[in-house]
PDB file of N, CA, C and O in Angstrom:
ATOM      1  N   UNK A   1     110.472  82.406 108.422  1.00  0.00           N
ATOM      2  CA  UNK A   1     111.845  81.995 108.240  1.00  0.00           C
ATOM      3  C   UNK A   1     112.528  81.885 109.594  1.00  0.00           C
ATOM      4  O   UNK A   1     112.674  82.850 110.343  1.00  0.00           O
ATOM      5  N   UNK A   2     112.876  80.833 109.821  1.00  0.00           N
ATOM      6  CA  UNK A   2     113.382  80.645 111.215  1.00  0.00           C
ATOM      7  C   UNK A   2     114.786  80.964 111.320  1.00  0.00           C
ATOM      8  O   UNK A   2     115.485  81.614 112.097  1.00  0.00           O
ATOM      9  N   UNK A   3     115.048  79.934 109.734  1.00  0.00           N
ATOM     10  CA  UNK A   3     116.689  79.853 109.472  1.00  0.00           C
ATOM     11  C   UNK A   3     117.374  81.196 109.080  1.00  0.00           C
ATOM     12  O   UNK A   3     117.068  81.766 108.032  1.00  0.00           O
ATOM     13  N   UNK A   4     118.251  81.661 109.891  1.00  0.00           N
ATOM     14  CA  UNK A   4     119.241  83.060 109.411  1.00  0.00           C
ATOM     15  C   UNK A   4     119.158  83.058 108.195  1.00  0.00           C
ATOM     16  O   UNK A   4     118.611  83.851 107.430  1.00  0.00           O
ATOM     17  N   UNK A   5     119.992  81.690 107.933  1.00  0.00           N
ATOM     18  CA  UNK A   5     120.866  82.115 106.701  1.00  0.00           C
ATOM     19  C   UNK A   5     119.523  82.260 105.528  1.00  0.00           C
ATOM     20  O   UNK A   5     119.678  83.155 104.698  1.00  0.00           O
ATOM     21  N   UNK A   6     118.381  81.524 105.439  1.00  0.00           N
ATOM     22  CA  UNK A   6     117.644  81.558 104.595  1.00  0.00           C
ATOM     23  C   UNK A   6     116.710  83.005 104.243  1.00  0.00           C
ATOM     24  O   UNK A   6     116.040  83.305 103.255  1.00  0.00           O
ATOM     25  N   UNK A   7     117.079  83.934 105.882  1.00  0.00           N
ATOM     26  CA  UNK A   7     116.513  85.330 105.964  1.00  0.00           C
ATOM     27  C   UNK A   7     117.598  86.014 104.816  1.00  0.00           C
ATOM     28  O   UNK A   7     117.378  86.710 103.824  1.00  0.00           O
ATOM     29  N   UNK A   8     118.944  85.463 105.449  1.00  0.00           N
ATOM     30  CA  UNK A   8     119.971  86.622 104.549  1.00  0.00           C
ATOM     31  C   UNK A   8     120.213  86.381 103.436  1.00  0.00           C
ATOM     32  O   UNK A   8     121.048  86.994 102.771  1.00  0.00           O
ATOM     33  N   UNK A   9     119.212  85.022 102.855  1.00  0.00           N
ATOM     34  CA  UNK A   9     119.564  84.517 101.503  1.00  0.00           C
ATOM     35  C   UNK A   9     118.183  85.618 100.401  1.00  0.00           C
ATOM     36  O   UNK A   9     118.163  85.865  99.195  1.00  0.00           O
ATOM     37  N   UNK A  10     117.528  85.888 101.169  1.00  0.00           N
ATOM     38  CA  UNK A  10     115.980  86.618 100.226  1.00  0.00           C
ATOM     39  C   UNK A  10     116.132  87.829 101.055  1.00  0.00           C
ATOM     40  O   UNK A  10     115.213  88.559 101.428  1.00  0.00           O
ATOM     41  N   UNK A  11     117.165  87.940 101.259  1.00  0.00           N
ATOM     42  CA  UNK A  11     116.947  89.960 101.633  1.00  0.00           C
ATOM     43  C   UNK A  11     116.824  90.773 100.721  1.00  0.00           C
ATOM     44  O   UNK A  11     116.027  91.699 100.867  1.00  0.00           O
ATOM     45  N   UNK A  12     117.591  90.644  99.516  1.00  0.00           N
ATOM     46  CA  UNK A  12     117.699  91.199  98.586  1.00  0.00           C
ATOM     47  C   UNK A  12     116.343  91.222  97.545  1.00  0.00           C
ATOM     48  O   UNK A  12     115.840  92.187  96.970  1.00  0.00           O
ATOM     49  N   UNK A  13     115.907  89.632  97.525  1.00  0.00           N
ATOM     50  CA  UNK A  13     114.731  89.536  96.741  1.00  0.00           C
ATOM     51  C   UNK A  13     113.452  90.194  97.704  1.00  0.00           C
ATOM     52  O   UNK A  13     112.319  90.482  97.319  1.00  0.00           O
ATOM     53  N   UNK A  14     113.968  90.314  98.936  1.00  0.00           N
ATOM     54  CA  UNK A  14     112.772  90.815  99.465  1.00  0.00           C
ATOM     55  C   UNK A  14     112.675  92.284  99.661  1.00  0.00           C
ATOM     56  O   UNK A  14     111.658  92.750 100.174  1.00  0.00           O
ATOM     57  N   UNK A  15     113.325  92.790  99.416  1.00  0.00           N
ATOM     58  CA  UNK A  15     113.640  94.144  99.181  1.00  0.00           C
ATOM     59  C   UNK A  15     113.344  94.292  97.637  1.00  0.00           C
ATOM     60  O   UNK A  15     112.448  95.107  97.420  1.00  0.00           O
ATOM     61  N   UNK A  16     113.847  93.737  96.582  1.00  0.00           N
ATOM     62  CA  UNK A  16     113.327  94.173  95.320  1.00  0.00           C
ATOM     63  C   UNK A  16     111.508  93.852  95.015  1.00  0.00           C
ATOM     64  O   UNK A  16     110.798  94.325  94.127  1.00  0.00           O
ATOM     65  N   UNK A  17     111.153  92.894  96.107  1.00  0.00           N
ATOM     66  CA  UNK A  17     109.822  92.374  95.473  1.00  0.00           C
ATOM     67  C   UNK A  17     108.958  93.983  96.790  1.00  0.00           C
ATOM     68  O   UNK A  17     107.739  94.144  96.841  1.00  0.00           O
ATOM     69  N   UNK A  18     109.553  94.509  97.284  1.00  0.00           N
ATOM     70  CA  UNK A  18     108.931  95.236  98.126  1.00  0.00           C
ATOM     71  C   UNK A  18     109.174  96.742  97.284  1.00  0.00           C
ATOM     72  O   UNK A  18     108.154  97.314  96.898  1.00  0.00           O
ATOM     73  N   UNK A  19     110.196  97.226  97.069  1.00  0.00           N
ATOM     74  CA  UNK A  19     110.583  98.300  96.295  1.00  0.00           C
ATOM     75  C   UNK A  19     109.453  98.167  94.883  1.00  0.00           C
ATOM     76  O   UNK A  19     108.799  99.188  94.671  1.00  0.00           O
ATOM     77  N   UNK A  20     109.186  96.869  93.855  1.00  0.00           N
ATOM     78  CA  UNK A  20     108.329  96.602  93.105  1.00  0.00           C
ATOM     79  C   UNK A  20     106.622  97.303  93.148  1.00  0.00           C
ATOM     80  O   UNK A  20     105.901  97.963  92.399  1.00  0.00           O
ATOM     81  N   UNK A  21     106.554  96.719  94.436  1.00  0.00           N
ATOM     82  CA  UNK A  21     105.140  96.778  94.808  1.00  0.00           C
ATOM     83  C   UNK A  21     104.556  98.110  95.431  1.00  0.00           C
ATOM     84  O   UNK A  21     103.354  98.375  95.477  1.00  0.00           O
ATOM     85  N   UNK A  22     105.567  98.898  95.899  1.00  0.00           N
ATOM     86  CA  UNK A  22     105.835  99.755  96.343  1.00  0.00           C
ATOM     87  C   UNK A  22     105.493 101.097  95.361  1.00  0.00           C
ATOM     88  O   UNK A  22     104.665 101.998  95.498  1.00  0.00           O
ATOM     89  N   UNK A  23     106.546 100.814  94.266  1.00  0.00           N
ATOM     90  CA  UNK A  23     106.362 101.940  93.168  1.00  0.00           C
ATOM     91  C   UNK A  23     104.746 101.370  92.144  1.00  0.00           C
ATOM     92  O   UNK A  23     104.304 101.984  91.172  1.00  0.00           O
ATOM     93  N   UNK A  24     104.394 100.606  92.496  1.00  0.00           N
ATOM     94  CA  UNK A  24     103.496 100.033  91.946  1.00  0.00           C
ATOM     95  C   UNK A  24     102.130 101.048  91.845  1.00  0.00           C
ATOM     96  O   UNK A  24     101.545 101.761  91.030  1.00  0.00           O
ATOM     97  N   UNK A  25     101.996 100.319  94.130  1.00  0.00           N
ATOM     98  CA  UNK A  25     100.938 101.318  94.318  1.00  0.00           C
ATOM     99  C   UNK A  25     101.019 103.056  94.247  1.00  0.00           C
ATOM    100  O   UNK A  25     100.048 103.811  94.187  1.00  0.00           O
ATOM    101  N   UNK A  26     102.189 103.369  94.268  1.00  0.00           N
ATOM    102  CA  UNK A  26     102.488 105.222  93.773  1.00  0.00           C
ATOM    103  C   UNK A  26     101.696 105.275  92.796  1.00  0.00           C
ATOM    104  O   UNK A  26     100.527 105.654  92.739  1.00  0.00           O
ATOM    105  N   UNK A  27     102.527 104.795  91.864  1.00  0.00           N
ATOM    106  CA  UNK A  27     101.884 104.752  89.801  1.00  0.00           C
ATOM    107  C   UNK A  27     100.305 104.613  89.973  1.00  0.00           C
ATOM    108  O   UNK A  27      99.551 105.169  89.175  1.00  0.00           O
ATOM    109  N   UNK A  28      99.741 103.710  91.240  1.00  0.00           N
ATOM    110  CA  UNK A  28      98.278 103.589  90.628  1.00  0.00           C
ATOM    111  C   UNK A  28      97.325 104.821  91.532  1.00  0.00           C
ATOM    112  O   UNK A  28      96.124 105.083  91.463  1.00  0.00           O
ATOM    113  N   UNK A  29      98.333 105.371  92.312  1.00  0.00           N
ATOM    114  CA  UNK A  29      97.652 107.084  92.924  1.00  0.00           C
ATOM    115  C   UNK A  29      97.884 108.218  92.461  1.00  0.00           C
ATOM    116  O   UNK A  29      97.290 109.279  92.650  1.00  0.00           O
ATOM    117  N   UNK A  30      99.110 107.882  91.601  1.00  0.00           N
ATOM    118  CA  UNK A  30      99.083 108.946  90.532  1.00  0.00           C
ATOM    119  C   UNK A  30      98.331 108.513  88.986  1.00  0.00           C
ATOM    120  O   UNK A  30      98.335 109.210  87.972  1.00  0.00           O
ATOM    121  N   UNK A  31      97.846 107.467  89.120  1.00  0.00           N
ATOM    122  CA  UNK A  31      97.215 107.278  87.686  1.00  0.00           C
ATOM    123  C   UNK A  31      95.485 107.713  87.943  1.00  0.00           C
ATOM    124  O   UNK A  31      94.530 108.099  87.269  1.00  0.00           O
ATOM    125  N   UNK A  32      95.692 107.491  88.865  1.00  0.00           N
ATOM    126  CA  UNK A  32      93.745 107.671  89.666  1.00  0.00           C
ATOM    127  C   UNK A  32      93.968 109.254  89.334  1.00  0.00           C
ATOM    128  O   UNK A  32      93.370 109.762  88.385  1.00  0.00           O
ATOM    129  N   UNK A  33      94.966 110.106  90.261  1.00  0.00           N
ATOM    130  CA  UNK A  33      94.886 111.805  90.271  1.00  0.00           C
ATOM    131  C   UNK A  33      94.740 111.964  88.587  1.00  0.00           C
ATOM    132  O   UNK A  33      93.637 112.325  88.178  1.00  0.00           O
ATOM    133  N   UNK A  34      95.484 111.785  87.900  1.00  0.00           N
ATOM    134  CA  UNK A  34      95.643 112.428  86.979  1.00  0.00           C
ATOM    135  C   UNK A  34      94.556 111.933  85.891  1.00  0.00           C
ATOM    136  O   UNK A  34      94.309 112.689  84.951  1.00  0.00           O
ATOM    137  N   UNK A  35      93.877 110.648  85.993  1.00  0.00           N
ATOM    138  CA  UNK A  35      92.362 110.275  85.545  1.00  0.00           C
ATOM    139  C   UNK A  35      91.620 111.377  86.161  1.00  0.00           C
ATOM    140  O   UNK A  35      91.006 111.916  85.241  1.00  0.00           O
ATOM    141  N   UNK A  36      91.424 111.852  87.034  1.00  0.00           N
ATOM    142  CA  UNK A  36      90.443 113.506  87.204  1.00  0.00           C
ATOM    143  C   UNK A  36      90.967 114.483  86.743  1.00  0.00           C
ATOM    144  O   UNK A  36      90.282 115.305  86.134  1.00  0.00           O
ATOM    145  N   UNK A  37      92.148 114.631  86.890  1.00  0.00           N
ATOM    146  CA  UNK A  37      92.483 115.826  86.275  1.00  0.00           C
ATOM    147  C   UNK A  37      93.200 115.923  84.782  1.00  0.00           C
ATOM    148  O   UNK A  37      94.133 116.688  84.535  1.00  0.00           O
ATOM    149  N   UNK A  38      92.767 115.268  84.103  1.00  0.00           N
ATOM    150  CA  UNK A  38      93.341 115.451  82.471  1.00  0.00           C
ATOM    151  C   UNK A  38      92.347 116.169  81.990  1.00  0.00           C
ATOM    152  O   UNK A  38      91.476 115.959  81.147  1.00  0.00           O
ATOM    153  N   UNK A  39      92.677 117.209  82.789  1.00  0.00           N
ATOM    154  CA  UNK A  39      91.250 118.385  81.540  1.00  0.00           C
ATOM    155  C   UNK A  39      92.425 119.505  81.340  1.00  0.00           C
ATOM    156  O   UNK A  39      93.504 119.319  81.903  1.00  0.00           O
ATOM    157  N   UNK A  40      92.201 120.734  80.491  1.00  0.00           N
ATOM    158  CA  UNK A  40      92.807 122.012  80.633  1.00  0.00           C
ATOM    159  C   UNK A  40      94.193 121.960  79.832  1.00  0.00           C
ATOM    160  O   UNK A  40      94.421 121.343  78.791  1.00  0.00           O
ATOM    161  N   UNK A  41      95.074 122.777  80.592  1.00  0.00           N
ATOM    162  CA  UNK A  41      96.224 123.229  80.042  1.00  0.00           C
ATOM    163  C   UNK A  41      97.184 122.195  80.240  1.00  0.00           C
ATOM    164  O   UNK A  41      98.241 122.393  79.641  1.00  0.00           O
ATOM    165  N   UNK A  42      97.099 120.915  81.061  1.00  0.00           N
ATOM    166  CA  UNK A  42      98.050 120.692  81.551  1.00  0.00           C
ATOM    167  C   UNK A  42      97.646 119.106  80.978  1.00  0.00           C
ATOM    168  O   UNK A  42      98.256 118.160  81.478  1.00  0.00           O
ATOM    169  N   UNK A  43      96.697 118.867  80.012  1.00  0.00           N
ATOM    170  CA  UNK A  43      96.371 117.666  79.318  1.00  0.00           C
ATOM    171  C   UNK A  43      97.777 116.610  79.397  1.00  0.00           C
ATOM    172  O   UNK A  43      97.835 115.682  80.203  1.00  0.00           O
ATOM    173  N   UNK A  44      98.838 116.923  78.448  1.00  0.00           N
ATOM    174  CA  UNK A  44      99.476 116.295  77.989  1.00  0.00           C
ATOM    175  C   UNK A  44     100.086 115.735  79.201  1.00  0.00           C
ATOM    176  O   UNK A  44      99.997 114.513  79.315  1.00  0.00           O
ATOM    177  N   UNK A  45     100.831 116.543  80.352  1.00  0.00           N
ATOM    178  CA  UNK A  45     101.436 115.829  81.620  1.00  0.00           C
ATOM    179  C   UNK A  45     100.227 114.911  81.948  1.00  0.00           C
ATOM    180  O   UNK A  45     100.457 113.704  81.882  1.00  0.00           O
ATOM    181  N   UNK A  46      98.957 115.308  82.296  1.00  0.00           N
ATOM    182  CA  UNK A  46      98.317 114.196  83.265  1.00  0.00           C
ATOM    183  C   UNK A  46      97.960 112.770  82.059  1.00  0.00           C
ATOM    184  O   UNK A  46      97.496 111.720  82.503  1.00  0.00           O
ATOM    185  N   UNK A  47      98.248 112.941  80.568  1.00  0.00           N
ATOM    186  CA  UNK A  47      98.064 112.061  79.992  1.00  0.00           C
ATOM    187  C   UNK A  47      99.645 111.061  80.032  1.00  0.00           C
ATOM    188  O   UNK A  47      99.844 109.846  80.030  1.00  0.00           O
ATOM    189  N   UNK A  48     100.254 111.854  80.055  1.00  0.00           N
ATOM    190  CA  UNK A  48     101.929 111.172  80.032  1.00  0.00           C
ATOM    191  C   UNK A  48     102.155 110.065  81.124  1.00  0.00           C
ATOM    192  O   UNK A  48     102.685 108.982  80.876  1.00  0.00           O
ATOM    193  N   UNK A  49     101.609 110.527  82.599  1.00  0.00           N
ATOM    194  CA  UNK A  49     101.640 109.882  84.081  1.00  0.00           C
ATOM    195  C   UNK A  49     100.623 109.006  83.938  1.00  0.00           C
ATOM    196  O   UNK A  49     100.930 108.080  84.690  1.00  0.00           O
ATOM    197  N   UNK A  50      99.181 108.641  83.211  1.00  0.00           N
ATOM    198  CA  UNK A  50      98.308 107.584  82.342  1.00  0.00           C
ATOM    199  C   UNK A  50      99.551 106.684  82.004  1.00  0.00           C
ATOM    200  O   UNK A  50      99.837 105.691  82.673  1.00  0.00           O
ATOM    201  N   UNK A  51     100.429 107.209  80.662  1.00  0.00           N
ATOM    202  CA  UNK A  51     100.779 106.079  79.896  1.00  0.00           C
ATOM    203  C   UNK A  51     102.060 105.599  80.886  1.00  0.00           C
ATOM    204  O   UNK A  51     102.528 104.474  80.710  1.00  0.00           O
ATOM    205  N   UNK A  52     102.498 106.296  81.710  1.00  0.00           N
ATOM    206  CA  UNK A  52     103.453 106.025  82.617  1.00  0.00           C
ATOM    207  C   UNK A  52     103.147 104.541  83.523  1.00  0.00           C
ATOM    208  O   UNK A  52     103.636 103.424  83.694  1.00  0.00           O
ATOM    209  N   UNK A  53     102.079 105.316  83.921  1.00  0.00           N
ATOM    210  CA  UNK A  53     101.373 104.233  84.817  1.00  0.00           C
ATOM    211  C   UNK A  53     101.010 102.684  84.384  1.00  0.00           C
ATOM    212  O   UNK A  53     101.185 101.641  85.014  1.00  0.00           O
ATOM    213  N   UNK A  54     100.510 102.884  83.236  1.00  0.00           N
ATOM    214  CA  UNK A  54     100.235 101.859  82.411  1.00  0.00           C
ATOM    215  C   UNK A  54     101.432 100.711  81.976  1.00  0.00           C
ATOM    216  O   UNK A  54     101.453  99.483  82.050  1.00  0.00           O
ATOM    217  N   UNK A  55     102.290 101.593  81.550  1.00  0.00           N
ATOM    218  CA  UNK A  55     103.757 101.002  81.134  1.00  0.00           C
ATOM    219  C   UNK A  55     104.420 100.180  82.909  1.00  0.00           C
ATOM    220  O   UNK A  55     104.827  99.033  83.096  1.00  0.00           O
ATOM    221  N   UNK A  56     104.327 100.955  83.582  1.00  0.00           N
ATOM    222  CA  UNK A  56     105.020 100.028  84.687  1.00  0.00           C
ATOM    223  C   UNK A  56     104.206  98.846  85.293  1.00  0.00           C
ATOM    224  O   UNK A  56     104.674  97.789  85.717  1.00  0.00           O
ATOM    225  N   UNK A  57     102.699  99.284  85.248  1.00  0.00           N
ATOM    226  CA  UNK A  57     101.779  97.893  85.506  1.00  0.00           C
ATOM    227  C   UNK A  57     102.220  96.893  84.594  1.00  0.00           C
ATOM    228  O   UNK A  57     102.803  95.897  85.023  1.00  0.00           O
ATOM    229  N   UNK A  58     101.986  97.070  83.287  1.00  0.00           N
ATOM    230  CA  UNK A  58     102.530  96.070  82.423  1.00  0.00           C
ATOM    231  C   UNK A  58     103.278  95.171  82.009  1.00  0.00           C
ATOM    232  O   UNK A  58     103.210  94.032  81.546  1.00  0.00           O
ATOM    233  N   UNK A  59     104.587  96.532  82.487  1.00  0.00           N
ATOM    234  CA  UNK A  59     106.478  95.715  81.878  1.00  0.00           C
ATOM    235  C   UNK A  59     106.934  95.425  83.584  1.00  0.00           C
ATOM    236  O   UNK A  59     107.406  94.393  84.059  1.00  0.00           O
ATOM    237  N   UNK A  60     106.681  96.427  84.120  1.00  0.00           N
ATOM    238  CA  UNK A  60     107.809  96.421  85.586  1.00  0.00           C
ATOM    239  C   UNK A  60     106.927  95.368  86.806  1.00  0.00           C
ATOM    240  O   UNK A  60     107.493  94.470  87.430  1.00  0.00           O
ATOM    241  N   UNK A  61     105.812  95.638  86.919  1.00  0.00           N
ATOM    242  CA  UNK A  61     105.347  94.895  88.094  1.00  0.00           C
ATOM    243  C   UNK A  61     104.956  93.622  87.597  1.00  0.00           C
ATOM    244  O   UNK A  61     104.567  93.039  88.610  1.00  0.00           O
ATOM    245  N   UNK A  62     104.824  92.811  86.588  1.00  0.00           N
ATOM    246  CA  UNK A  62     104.757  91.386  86.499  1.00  0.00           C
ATOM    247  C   UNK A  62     105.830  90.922  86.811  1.00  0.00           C
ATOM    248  O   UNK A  62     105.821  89.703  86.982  1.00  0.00           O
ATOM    249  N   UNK A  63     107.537  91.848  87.070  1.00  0.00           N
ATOM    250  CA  UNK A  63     108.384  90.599  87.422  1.00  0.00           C
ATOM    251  C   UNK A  63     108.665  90.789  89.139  1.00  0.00           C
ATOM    252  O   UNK A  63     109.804  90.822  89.606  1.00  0.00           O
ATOM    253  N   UNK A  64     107.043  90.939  90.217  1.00  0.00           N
ATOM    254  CA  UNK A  64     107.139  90.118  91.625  1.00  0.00           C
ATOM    255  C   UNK A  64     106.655  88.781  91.486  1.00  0.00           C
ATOM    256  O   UNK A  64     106.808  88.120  92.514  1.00  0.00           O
ATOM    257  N   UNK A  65     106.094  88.151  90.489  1.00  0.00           N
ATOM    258  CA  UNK A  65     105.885  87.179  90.461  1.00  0.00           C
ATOM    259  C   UNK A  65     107.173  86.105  90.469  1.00  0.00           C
ATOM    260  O   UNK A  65     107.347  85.144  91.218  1.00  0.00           O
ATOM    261  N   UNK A  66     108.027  86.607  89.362  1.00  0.00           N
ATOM    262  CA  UNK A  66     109.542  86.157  89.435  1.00  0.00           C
ATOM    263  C   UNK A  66     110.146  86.216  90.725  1.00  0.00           C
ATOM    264  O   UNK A  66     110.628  85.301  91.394  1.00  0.00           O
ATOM    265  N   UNK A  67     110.063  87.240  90.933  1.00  0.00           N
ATOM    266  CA  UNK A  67     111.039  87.495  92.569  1.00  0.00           C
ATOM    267  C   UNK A  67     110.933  86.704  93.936  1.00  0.00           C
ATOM    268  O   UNK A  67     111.787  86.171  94.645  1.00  0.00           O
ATOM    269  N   UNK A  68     108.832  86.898  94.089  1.00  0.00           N
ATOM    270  CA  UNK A  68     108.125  85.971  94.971  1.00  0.00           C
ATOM    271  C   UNK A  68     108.798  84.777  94.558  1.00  0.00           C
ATOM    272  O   UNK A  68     109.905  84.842  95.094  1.00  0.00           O
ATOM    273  N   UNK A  69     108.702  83.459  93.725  1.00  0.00           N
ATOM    274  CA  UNK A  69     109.436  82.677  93.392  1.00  0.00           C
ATOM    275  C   UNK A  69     110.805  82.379  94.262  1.00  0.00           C
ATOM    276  O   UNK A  69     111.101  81.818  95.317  1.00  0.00           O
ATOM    277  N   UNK A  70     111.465  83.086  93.193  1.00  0.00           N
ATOM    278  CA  UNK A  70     112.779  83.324  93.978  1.00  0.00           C
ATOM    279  C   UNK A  70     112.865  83.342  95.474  1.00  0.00           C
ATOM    280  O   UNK A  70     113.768  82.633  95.919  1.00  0.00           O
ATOM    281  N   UNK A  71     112.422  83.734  96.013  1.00  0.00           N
ATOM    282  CA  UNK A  71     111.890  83.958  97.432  1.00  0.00           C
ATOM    283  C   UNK A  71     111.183  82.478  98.062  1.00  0.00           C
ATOM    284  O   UNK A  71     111.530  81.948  99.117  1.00  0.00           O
ATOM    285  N   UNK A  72     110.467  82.142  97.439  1.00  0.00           N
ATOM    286  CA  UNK A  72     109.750  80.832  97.713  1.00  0.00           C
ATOM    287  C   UNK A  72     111.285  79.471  97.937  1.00  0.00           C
ATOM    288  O   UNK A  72     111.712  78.972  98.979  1.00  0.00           O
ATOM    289  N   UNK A  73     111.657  79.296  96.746  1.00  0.00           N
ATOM    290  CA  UNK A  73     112.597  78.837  96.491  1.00  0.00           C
ATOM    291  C   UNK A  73     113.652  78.724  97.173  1.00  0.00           C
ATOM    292  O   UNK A  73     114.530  77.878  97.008  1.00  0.00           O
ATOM    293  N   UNK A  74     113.613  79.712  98.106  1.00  0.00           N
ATOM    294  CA  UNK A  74     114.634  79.011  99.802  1.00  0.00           C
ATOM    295  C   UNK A  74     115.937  79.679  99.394  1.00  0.00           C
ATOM    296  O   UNK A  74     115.882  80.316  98.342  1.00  0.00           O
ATOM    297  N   UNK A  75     117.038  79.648 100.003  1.00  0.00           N
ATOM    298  CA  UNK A  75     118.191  80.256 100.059  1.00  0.00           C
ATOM    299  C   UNK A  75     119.453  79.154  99.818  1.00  0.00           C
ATOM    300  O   UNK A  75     120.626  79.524  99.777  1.00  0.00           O
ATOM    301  N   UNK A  76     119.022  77.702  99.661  1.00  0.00           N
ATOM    302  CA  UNK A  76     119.983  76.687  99.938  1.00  0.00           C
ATOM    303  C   UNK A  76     121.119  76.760  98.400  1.00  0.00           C
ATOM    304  O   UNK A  76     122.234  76.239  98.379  1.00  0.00           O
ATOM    305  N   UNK A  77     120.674  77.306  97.563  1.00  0.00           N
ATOM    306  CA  UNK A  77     121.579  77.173  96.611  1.00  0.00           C
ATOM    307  C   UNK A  77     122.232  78.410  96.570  1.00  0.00           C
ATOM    308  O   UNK A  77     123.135  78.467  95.736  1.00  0.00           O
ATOM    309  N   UNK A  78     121.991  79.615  97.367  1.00  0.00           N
ATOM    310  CA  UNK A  78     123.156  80.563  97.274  1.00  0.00           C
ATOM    311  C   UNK A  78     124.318  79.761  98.932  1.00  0.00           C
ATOM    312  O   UNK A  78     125.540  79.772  99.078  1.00  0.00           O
ATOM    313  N   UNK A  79     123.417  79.294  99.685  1.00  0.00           N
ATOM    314  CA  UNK A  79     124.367  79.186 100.570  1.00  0.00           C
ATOM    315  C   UNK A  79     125.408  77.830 100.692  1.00  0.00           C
ATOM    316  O   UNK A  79     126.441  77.621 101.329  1.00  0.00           O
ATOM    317  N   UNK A  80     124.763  77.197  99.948  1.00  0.00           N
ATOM    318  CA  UNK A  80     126.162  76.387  98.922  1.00  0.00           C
ATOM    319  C   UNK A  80     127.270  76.650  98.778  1.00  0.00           C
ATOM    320  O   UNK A  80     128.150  75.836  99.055  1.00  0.00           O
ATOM    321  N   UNK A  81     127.509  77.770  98.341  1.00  0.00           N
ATOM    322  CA  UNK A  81     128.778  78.119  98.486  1.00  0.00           C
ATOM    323  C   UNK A  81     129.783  78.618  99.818  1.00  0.00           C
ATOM    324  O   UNK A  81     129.248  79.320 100.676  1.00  0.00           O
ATOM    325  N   UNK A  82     130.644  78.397  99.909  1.00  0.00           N
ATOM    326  CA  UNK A  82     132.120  78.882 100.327  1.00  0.00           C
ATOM    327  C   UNK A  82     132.141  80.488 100.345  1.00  0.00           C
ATOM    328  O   UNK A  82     131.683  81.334  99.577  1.00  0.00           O
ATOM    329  N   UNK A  83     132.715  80.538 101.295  1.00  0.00           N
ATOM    330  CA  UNK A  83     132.965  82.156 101.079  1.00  0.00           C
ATOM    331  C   UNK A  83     134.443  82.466  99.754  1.00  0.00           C
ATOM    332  O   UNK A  83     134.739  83.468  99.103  1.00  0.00           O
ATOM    333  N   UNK A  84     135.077  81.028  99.830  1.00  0.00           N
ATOM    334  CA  UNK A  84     135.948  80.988  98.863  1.00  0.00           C
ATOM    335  C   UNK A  84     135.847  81.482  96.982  1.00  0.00           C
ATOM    336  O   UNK A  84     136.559  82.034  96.144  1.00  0.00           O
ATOM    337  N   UNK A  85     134.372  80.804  97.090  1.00  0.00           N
ATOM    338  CA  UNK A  85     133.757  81.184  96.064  1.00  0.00           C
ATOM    339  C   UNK A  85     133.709  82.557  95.500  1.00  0.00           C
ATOM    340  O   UNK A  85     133.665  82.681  94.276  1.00  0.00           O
ATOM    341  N   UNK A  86     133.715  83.769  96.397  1.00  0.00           N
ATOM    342  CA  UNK A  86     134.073  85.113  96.212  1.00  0.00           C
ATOM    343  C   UNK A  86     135.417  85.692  96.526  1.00  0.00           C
ATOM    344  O   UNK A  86     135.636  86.888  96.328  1.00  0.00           O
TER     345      UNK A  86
END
């Protein structure tokens, strides 16, 4: 991105598609730990952080694909506007 304004137009998306990916790979080092350790007393937590894990691969991290997009998609239609506009 050469253009400023097109940096300050995907800051935000680039920050949510990074925050995304981010909690992503956590969920899949806590889904690995707790795949060894679901034995014993403490079954039900290391099974809970499983379905945890599972649930955010599923619902939460398919929308960087949206975001990337968004991101792709350039900044020219937020900077369209006027500052009047706000």
């Amino acid at each position: 991105m050469r253009d400023l304004s097109e940096a300050r137009a995907a800051a935000a998306d680039y920050l949510r598609l990074f925050g995304l990916v981010a909690l992503g790979y956590m969920w899949a080092r806590m889904a690995a730990l707790a795949l060894e350790k679901r034995e014993g007393d403490d079954v039900g937590f290391y099974e809970a952080k499983i379905k945890t894990a599972r649930f955010y691969m599923q619902r939460l991290l398919p929308q960087t694909s949206g975001v990337f997009a968004a991101i792709m998609a350039g900044g020219k239609s937020i900077m369209e506007f006027d500052g009047a506009a706000f």
